[in-house]
C-alpha positions in Angstrom: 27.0 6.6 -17.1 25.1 3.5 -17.9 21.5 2.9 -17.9 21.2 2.7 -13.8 17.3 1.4 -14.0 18.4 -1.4 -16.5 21.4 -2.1 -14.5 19.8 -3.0 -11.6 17.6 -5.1 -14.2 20.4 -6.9 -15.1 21.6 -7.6 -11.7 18.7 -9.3 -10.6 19.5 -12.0 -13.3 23.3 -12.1 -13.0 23.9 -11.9 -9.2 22.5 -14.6 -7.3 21.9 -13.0 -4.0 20.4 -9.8 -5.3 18.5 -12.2 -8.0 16.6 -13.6 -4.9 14.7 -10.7 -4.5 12.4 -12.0 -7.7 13.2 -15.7 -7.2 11.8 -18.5 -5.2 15.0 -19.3 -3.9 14.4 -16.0 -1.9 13.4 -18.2 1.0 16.8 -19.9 1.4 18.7 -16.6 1.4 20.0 -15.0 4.0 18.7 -11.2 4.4 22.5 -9.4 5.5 24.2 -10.8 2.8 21.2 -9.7 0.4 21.6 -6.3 1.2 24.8 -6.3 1.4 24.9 -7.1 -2.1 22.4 -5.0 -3.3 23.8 -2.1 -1.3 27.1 -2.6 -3.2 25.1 -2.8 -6.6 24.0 0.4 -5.7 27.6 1.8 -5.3 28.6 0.7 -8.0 26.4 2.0 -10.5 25.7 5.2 -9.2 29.2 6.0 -8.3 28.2 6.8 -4.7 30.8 6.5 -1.6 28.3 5.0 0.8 24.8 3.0 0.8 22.7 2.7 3.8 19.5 0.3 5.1 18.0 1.2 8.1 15.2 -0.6 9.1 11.8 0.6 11.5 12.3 -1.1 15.3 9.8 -3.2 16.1 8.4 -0.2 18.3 7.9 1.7 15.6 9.9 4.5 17.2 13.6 4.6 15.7 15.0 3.6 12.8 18.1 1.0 13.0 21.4 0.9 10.4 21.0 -2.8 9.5 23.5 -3.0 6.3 25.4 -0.5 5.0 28.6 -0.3 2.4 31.2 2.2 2.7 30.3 3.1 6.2 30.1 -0.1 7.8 30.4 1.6 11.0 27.2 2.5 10.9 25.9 -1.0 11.5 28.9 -1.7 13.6 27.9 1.1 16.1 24.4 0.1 16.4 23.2 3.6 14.8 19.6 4.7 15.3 17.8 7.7 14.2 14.2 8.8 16.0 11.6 8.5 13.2 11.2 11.9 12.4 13.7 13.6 13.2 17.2 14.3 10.9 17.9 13.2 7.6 16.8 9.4 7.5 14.1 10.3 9.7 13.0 12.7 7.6 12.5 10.4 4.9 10.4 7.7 6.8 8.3 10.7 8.2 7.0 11.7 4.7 7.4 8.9 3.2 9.1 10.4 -0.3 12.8 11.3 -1.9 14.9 13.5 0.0 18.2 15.1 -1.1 20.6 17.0 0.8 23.0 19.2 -1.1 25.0 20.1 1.8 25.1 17.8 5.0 27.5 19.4 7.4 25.1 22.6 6.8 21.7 20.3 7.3 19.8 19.0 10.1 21.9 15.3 10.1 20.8 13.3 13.5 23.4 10.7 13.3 27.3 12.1 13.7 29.0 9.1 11.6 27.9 11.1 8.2 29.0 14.4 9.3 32.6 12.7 10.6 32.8 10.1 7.3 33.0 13.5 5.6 29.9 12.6 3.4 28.4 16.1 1.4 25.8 15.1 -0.3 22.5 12.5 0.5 19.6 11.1 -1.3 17.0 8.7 1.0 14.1 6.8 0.1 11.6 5.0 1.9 11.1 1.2 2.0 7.2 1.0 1.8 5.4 -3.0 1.0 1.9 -2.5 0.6 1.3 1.0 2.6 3.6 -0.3 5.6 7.1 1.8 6.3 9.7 -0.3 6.9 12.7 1.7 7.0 15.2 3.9 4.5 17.5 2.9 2.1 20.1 5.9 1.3 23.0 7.0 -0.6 25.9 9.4 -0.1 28.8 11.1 -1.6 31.9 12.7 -0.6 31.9 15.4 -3.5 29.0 17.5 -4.0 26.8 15.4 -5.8 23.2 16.3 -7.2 21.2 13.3 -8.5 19.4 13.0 -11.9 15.3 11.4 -11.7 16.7 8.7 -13.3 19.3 8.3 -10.3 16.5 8.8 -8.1 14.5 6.6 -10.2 17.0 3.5 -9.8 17.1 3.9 -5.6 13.8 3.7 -5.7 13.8 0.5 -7.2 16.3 -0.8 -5.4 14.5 -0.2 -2.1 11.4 -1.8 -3.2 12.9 -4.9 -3.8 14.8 -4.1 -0.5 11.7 -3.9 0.7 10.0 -7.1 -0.2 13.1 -8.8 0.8 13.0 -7.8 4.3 9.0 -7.9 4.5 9.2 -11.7 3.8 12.7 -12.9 5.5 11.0 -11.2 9.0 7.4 -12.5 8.3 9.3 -16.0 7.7 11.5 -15.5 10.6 8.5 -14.2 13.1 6.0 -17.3 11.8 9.4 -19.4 12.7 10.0 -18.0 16.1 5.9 -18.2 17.4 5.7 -21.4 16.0 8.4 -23.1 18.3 7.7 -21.0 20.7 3.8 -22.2 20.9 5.8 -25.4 20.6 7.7 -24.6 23.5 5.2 -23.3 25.5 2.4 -26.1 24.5 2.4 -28.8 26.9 5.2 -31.6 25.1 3.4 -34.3 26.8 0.2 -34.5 28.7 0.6 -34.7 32.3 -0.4 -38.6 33.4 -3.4 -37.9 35.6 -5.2 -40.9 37.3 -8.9 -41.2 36.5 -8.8 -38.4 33.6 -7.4 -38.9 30.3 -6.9 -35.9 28.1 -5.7 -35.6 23.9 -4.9 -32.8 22.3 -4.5 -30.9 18.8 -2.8 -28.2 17.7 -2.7 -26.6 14.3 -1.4 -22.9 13.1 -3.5 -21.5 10.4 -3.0 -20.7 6.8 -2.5 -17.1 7.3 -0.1 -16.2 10.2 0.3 -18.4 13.7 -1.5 -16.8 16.3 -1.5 -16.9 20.3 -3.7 -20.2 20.9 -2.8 -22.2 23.9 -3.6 -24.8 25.8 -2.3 -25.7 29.4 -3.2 -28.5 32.1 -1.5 -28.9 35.6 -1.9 -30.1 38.7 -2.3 -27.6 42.0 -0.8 -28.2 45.1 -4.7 -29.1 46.2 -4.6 -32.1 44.6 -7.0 -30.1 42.0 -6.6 -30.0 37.9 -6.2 -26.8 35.9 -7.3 -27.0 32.8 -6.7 -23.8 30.3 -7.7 -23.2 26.8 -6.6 -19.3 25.6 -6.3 -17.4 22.0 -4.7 -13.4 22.3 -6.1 -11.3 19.6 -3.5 -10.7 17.2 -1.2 -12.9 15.0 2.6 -13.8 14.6 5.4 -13.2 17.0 3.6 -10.4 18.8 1.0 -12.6 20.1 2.8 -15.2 20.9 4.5 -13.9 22.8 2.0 -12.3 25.3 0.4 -15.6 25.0 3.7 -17.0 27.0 3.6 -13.8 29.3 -0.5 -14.8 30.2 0.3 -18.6 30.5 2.9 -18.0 33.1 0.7 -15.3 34.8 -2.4 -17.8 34.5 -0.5 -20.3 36.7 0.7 -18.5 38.7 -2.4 -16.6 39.8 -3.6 -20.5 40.0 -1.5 -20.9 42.7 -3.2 -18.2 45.0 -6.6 -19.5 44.6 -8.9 -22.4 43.2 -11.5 -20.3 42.0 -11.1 -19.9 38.4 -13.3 -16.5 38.4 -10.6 -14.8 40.8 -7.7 -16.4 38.7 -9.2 -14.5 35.5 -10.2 -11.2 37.3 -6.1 -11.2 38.8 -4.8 -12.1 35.1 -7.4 -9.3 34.0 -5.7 -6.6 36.0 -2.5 -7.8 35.2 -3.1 -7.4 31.5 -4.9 -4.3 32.0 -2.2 -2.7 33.6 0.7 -3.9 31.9 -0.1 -4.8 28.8 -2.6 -2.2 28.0 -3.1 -3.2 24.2 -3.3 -6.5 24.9 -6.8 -8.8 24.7 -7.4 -12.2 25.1 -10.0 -15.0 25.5 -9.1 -17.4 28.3 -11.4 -20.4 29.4 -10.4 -21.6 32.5 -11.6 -25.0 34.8 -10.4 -26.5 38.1 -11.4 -30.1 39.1 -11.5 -31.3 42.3 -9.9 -33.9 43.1 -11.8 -36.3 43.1 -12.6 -35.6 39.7 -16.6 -35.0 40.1 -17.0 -31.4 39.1 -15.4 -28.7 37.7 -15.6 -25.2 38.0 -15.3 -23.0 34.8 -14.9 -19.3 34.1 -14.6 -17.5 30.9 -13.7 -14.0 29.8 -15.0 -14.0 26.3 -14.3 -17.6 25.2 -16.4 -20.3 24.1 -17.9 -22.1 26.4 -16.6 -25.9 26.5 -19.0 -28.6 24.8 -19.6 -31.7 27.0 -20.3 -35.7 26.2 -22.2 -37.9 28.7 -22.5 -41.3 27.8 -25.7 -42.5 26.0 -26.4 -38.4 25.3 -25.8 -35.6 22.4 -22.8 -33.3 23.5 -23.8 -30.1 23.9 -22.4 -26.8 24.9 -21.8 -26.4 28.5 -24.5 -23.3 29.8 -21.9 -20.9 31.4 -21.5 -16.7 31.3 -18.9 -16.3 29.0 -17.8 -12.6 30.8 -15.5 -9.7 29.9 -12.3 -11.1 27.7 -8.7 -10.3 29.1 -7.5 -6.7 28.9 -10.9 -5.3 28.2 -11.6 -3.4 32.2 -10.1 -3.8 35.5 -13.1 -4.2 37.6 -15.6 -6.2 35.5 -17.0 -9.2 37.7 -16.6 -12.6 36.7 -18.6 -15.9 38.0 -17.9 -19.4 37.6 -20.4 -22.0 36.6 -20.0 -25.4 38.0 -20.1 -29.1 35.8 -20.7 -31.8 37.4 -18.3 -34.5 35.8 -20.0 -38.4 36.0 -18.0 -41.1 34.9 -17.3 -41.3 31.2 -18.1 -37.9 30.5 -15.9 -35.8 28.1 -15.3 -31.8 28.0 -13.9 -30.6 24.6 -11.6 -27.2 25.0 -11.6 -25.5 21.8 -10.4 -22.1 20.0 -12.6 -20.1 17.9 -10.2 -21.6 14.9 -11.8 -24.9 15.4 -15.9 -23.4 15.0 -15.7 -20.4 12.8 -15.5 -20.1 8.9 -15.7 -17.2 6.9 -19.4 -16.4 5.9 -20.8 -19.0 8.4 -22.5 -19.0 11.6 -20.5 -19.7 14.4 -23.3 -21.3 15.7 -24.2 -23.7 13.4 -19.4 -24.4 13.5 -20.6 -25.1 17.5 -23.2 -27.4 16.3 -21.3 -29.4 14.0 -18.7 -29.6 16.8 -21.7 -31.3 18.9 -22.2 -33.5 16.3 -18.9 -35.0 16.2 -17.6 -35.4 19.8 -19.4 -37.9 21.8 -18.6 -39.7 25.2 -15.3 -42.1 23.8 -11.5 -42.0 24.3 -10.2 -38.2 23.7 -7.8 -39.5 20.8 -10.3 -41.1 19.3 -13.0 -37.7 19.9 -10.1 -35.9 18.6 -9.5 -37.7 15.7 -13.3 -37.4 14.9 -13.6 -33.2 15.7 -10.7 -32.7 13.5 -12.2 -34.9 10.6 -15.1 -33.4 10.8 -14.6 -29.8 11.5 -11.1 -29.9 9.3 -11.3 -32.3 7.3 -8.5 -32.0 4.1 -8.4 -27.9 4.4 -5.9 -25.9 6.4 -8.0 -23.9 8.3 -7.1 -19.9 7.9 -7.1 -19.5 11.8 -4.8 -21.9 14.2 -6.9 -24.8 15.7 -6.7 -25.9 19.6 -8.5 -28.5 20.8 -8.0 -30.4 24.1 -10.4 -33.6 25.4 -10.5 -35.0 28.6 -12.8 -37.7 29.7 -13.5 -38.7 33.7 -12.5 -42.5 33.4 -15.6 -45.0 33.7 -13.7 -47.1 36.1 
């Protein structure tokens, strides 16, 4: 038998979709075809009758065939092992080579390798930095025992499994919050006369998060106004961030007191959603547009303009953040809105930097806005606070100004 380690070697460079896995062009590729490939790389070189990925659910709990040669059925019928239990289980479990001699005489959890006939196994784990991400495993129909060198090569080829699927899903998750922030971000400002709002929204360096913003209009004639950020990053958060913006309004429908709204998206979180936190400012104006009531569970309080005056933060309890106890109280502060004053909405993106005080981010926030048209504040926050660096946490910022007139 040849060389399996340098064969893989060489397949990198003379097989396009497997060469992806060390390649830039990785990030045009699509993932099933890659392990497709690889998978039948694998078969090839060790002489092996089947070839198996399964990857770790998002729940952490099973582990899913996601590509598999010579016992396509496997992906087909949607097979799934409990982590921890059977063969492939087994493997993710402690992490390290295992080898069946035997498998109609071994503890096998999925019935397809017993009925395919298969005698002999060797798994591995796909681990990318310390993280499990499934099992990549091998079978044969004769009794088969495998050489370190074998074990050596599926090794390999489930690392670079591995970092395939680590960056297709991280690229695929980043995708799907991204447009769904899009999505769920307010496409246009509502036209409200006598306020006129601007907004900015940009995901961070790292990972996009669960920032929102949200403004609508109550059958009272009053304004919502919402600015949120749920701990966490990617698709995760995002998507409770879509689950607590449609719970946020529609706890806003059974009451105009923003404290009560926060305390009934509280329990909701709480009880549902028990690993869940959040920070969630939330105002109502009246509608005649002279105050506003705000309430905050963790988040920073708004910073507010008046004509001919320094902004300044707005002096307000910022309270328990969202999922963090079912029965903590929560007050609202009241702002009284004269014309041609501006509130600025912000996430924590927008006023803290590594190493620095998040005071002195508030104060240089203060130092930009000032009582002028919200694009044109906007503009000037995100010039100052931004400037040319993408900023490592995603930026919200939302301005609205009581018109003079």
């Amino acid at each position: 038998m040849t060389d399996p380690v340098g064969a893989l070697t060489n397949f990198a460079h003379e097989v396009p979709s497997t060469s992806l896995f060390d390649d830039e062009s990785l990030m045009h590729m699509d993932l099933d075809a890659a392990l497709d490939a690889l998978l039948e790389r694998v078969r090839e070189v060790l002489r092996v009758d089947t070839a198996v990925v399964l990857l770790l659910d998002r729940q952490n709990r099973f582990l899913v065939a996601t590509a598999a040669r010579g016992i396509e059925e496997e992906v087909s019928q949607a097979a799934h092992v409990p982590l921890g239990e059977g063969f492939a289980g087994r493997v993710a479990a402690e992490r390290r080579p295992v080898y069946i001699a035997d498998v109609p005489s071994a503890n096998v959890f999925n019935p397809l390798l017993v009925q395919r006939g298969l005698r002999s196994l060797l798994g591995v784990p796909l681990v990318v930095e310390g993280s499990l991400l499934g099992v990549l495993h091998v079978g044969t129909l004769a009794p088969r025992r495998f050489t370190a060198e074998e074990t050596e090569f599926v090794q390999l080829a489930a690392g670079r499994a591995a970092m395939a699927v680590r960056y297709q899903v991280s690229r695929a998750e980043r995708e799907a919050a991204l447009e769904l922030q899009r999505g769920l971000a307010p496409t246009a400002l509502p036209a409200l006369p006598g306020l006129e709002l601007a907004a900015r929204y940009r995901p961070g360096r790292a990972s996009v998060g669960g920032d929102w913003y949200d403004v609508f209009v109550l059958p009272s004639g009053e304004i919502g106004v919402v600015m949120g950020d749920v701990a966490g990053h990617g698709l995760g958060a995002a998507v409770v961030m879509g689950r607590l913006r449609s719970a946020l309004r529609a706890y806003a429908l059974e009451t105009s007191d923003p404290a009560e709204v926060l305390h009934k998206l509280n329990q909701k979180v709480v009880h549902f959603e028990p690993d869940a936190t959040a920070t969630v400012l939330y105002g109502v104006c009246d509608a005649g547009l002279t105050r506003m009531r705000l309430a905050s569970a963790g988040h920073w309080p708004p910073v507010i303009a008046l004509p001919g005056r320094t902004a300044r933060p707005v002096e307000m309890k910022s309270g328990v953040l969202i999922g963090l106890g079912a029965d903590v109280p929560r007050t609202a502060t009241t702002v009284d809105l004269t014309p041609g004053a501006v509130l600025c909405f912000y996430t924590d993106g927008l006023v803290e930097r590594r190493g620095e005080s998040v005071t002195d981010g508030i104060a240089a926030l203060c130092g930009a806005a000032y009582a002028g048209p919200p694009e044109a504040v906007g503009a000037a926050v995100m010039a100052a606070m931004i400037g040319r660096q993408l900023p490592e946490d995603d930026v919200a910022l939302l301005v609205l100004r009581r018109s003079s007139g």
